[in-house]
VEXDO-874813 format. One record per residue (C-alpha): x, y, z. Coordinates in steps of 0.02 Angstrom, whole numbers, padded with zeros to 5 digits, always signed. Example, Ala and Ser with C-alpha at 12.3 -4.5 7.8 and 13.67 -1.06 7.14 Angstrom:
// residues 2
+00615-00225+00390 +00684-00053+00357 
***
This chain:
// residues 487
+01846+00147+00009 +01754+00006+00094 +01839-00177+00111 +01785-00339+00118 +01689-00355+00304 +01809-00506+00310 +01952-00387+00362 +01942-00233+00495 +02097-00092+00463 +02171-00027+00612 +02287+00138+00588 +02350+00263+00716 +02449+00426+00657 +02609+00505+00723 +02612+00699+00668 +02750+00794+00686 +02697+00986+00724 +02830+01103+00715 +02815+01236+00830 +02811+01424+00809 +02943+01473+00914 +03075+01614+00848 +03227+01485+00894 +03275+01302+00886 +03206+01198+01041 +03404+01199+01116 +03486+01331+01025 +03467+01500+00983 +03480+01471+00817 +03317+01545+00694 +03194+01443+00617 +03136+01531+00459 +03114+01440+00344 +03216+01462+00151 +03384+01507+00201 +03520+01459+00127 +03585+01275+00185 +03684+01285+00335 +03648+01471+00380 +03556+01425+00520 +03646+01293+00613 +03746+01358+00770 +03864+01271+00875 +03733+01169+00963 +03639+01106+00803 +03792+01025+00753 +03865+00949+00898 +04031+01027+00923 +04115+00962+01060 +04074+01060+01241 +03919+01123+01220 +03757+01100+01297 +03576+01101+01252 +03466+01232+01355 +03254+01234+01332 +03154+01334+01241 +03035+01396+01372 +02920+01450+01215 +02922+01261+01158 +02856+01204+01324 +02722+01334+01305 +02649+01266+01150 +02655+01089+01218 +02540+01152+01394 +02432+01241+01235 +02397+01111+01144 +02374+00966+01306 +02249+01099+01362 +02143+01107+01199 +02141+00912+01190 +02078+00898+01363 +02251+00815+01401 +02340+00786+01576 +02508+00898+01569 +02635+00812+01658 +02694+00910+01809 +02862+00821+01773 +02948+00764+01620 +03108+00689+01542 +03213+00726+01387 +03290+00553+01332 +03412+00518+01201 +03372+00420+01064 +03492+00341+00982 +03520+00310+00810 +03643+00354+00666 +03588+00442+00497 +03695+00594+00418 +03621+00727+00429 +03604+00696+00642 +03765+00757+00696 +03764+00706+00892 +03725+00523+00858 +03566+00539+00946 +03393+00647+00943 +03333+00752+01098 +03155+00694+01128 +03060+00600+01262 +03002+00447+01320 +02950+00371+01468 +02871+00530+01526 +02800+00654+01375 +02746+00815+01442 +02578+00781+01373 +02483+00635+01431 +02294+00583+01339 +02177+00672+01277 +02075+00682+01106 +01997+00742+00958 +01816+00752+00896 +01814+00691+00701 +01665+00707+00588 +01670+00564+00442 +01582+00606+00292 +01483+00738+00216 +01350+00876+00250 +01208+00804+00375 +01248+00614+00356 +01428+00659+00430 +01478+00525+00563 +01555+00614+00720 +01688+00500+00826 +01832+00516+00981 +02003+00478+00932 +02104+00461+01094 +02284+00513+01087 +02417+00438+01162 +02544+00575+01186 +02613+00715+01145 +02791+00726+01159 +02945+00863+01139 +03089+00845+01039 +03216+00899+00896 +03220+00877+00726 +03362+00833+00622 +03433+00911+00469 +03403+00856+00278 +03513+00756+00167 +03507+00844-00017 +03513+00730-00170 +03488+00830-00322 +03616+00925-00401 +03770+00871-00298 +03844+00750-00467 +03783+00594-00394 +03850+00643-00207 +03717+00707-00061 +03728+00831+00016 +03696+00889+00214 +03590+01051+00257 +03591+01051+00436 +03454+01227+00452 +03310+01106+00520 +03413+01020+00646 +03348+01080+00823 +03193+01147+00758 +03062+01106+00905 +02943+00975+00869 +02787+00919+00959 +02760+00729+00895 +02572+00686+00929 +02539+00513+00940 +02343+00431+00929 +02292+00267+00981 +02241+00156+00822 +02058+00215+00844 +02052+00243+00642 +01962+00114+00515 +01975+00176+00348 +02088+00306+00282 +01932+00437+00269 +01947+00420+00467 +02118+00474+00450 +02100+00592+00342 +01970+00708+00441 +02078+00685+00605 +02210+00744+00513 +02122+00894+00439 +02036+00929+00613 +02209+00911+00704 +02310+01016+00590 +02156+01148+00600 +02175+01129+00809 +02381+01166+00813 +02354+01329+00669 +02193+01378+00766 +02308+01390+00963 +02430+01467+00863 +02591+01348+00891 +02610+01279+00713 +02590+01367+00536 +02513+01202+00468 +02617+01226+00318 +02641+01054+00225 +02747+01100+00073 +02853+01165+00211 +02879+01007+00318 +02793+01116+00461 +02648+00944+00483 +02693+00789+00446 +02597+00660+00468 +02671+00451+00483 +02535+00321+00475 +02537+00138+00527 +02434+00058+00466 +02391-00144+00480 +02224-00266+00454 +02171-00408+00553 +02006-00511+00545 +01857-00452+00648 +01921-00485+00826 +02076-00554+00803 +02245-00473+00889 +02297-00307+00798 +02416-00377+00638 +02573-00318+00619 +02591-00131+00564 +02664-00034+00446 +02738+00131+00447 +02706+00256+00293 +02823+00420+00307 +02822+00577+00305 +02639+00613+00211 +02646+00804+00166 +02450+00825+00099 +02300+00751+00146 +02261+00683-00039 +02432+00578-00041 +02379+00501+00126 +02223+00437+00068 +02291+00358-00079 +02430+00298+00031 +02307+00207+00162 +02217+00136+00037 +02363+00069-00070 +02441-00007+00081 +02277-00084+00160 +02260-00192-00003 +02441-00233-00023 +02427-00291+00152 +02247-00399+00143 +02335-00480-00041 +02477-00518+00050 +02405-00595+00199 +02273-00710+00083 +02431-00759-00042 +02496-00859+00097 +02638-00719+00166 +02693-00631+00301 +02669-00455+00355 +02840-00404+00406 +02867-00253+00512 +02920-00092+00410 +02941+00087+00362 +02899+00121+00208 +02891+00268+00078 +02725+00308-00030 +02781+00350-00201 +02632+00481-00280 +02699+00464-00456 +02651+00266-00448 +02524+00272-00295 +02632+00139-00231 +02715+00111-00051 +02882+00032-00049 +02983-00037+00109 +03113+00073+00165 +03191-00001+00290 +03158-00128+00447 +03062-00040+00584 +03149-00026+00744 +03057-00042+00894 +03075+00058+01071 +03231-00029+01137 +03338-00027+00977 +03343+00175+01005 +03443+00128+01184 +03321+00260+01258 +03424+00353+01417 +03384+00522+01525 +03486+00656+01417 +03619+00719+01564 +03637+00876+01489 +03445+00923+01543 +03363+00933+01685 +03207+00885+01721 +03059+00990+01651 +02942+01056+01793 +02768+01135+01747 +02687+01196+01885 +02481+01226+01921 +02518+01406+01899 +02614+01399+01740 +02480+01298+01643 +02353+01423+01730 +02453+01542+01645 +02446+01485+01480 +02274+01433+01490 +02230+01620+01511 +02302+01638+01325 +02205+01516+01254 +02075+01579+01095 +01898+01487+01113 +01928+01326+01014 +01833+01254+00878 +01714+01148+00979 +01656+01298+01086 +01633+01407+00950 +01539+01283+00850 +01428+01250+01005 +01393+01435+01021 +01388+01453+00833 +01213+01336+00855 +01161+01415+00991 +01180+01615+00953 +01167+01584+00759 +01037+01449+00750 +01124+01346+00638 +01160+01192+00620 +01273+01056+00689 +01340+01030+00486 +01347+01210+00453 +01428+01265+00636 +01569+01140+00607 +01596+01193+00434 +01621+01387+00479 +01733+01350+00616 +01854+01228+00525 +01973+01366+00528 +01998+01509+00655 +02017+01624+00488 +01860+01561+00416 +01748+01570+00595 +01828+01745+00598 +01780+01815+00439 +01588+01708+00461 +01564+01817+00671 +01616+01983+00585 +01498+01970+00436 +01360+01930+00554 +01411+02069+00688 +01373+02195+00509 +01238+02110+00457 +01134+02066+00619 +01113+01901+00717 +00947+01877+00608 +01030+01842+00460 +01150+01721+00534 +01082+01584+00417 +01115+01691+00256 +01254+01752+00300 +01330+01565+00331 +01249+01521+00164 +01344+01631+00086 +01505+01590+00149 +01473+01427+00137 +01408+01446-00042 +01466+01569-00161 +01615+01634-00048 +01708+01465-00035 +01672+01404-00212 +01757+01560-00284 +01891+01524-00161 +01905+01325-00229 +01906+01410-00405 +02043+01540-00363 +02160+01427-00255 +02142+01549-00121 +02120+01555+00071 +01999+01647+00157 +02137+01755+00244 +02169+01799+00045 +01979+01827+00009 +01972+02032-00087 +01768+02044-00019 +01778+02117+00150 +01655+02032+00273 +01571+02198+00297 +01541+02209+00122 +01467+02027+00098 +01365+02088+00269 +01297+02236+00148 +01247+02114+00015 +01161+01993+00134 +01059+02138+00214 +01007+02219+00038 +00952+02041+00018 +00844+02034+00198 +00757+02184+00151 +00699+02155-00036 +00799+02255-00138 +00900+02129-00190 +00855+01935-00275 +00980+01800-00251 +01006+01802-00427 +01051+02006-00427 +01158+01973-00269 +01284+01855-00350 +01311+02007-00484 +01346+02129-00347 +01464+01993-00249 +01562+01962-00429 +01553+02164-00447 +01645+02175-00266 +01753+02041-00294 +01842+02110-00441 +01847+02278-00349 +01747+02391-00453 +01686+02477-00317 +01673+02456-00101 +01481+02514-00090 +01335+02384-00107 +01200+02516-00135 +01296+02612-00245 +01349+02448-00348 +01159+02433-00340 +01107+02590-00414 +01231+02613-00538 +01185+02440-00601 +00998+02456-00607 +00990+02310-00485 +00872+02370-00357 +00727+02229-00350 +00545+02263-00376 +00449+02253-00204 +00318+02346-00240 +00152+02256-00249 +00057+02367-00339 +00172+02355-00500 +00211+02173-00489 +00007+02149-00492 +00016+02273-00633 +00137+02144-00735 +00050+01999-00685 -00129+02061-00745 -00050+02088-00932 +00030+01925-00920 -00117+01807-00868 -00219+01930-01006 -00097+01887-01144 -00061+01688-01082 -00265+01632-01086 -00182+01437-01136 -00065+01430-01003 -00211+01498-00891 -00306+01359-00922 -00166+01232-00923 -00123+01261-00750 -00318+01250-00702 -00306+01077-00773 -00179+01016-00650 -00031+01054-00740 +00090+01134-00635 +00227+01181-00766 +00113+01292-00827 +00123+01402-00693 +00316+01394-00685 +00289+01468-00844 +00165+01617-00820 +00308+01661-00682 +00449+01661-00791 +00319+01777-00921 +00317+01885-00770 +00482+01900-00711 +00544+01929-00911 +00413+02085-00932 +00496+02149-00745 +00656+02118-00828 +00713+01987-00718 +00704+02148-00575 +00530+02089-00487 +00533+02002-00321 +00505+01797-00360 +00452+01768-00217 +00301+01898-00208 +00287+01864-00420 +00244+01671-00360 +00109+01722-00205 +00013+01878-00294 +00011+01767-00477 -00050+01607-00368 -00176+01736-00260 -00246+01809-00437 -00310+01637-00516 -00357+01582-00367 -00484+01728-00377 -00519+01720-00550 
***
């Protein structure tokens, strides 16, 4: 949505990634999710007195993982702080997380705005990206007007990622969001599950004229799906510019974005730094990642999106739009190297189309991911080669894909010949067809010698209905242009 060029929107995002670790962050307590409330809270999650937090070492791991991929400085010493603040369903009074020194430090994300070759590309930088806990989850419904605590999230490791407010329009927001989440699944330390709670995104969002100091922010919570934080953004960005020309004051606040009214609403105040009464936790000492630990990890590391997509251009010859659409997910850039290892490095380009193409809109269709798709990239591979080497149109392809897709068979060529699919190549009989076609089509003939161009579109459509839609088009369109050209 673009606003009047009287204002300029300024947003940052704080995501919270959960991490993939087996057990809570200071507990050994599991993380699946689904259990019943309460199952999975030890005697750490809920505070009972005497007992002490000790670190996930895997937590830590997926921290140095993700500094690494952002191009991030990882601290070499950091500090678990206390913050401070009561709510029920935070049993110790306080959250484990950090402050003055994150273990991540910098760093950023390559964004492209927009869509196919007109996309924008632009650097957010981030801020941070910090450790901590996460607390439980106060239940409303069906408790006869009481709420009710389920403590199963609380210690569940976190890694909050914080940008600088590089973003100016929710679209901006939207594709860092969508290229972050697709970083943290990609490294393999989040399952980028929204419904879940496993990314959740908090945006603040404010507007100031061209120049002026940033305006005062607002926070929007816990956004589970990228649609709702468009809608959001854009809600709150004109709430804010009304307000602000009405004469009022922005006043600093969290608020809530309702989807069944695409409305935000203030929660609460929004505290700043000092009201949490930040303090080194005592319980914890300092965390200490040396050179050779991060070395370590590094060594673990998949090649990340921008490298692939680099190399996609390079060994694929595609292009910048289609490399960064085939590696928006590791599952998708997976499925896109394997059907080009079958099919050969020469039909890179069709073998993206395809993907791209008639692969991902049956996916849109069939709410499915690609790590769901039934059609084997070997078997697409088939179909793309049978294309390469004539036997098959475009046309007779999608028929064979649809064929494979429902799984009524796992054999292009025999698909193929059962069918009757196999395309006419052969020059000789296509020359054949087009000789009883110009024969019986004298008007059109002289139609398209008058400059009328339809008319040939027509005498090729004659030609491919007497092949029975089986002849080559492209070889129908050269060999009928080659024979009036002569005659």
């Amino acid at each position: 949505m673009n606003w009047d060029a009287r204002w300029e929107v300024v947003i940052g995002l704080e995501t919270h990634a959960q991490l993939r670790t087996q057990s809570k962050i200071f507990s050994g307590a599991a993380t699946a999710f689904g259990a019943e409330p309460n199952r999975q809270a030890c005697a750490v999650d809920i505070a009972l007195p005497g007992v002490l937090p000790v670190l996930n070492r895997e937590a830590v791991v997926c921290a140095i993982k993700f500094g690494l991929s952002v191009g991030a400085q990882i601290a070499p010493r950091s500090i678990f702080a206390r913050k401070n603040y009561f709510y029920p369903d935070l049993p110790k009074g306080y959250q484990i997380s950090q402050f003055e020194i994150p273990v991540v430090l910098g760093g950023g994300l390559t964004i492209h705005v927009g869509a196919g070759e007109t996309a924008v590309e632009k650097f957010v930088h981030l801020t941070r990206a910090h450790l901590e806990e996460d607390a439980g989850k106060s239940l409303h419904e069906d408790f006869h007007g009481k709420t009710g605590i389920d403590l199963n999230r609380a210690g569940t490791p976190l890694l909050e990622i914080v940008t600088e407010p590089d973003m100016r329009s929710s679209a901006e927001a939207v594709a860092y969001a969508k290229a972050l989440h697709s970083l943290v699944t990609w490294i393999g330390i989040c399952d980028g599950n929204m419904q879940e709670g496993s990314f959740r995104c908090d945006a603040n969002v404010s507007v100031r004229r061209p120049g002026a100091p940033l305006g005062t922010r607002r926070e929007i919570k816990n956004l589970n799906s990228f649609r709702f934080m468009q809608q959001a953004i854009d809600y709150e960005i004109q709430w804010q510019i009304n307000e602000i020309e009405e004469g009022r004051q922005i006043q600093q606040a969290t608020v809530l974005f309702d989807p069944d009214t695409g409305e935000t609403r203030a929660m609460r105040s929004k505290e700043d730094a000092q009201d949490y009464r930040y303090f080194p936790d005592p319980d914890l000492l300092p965390l200490e990642i040396l050179p050779a630990w991060i070395d370590e990890v590094r060594a673990t590391l998949p090649e990340l999106p921008r490298a692939m997509q680099a190399r996609f251009e390079t060994a694929y010859g595609l292009s910048a739009y289609d490399a960064a659409a085939l590696t928006a997910t590791l599952d998708m850039a997976t499925y896109v190297e394997a059907c080009v290892a079958a099919a050969g490095k020469e039909n890179a380009k069709t073998c993206a189309n395809w993907v791209m193409g008639e692969l991902s809109a049956r996916l849109n269709r069939e709410n499915l991911e690609i790590a769901a798709v039934p059609l084997a990239p070997t078997f697409l591979a088939g179909i793309v080669c049978r294309i390469a080497d004539g036997t098959l149109s475009n046309k007779m392809a999608k028929e064979v894909f649809d064929a494979l897709w429902a799984g009524e068979g796992k054999d292009v060529d025999a698909i193929i010949e059962a069918r009757g699919l196999k395309q006419i190549s052969d020059t000789g009989a296509i020359e054949v067809l087009i000789d009883e076609v110009v024969a019986a089509n004298q008007k059109s003939v002289d139609e398209f010698r008058a400059g009328k161009d339809k008319a040939f579109n027509a005498l090729v459509g004659q030609v491919m209905k007497a092949a029975k839609g089986k002849a080559n088009p492209q070889q129908v369109h050269d060999l009928l242009r080659k024979k009036l050209a002569a005659d």
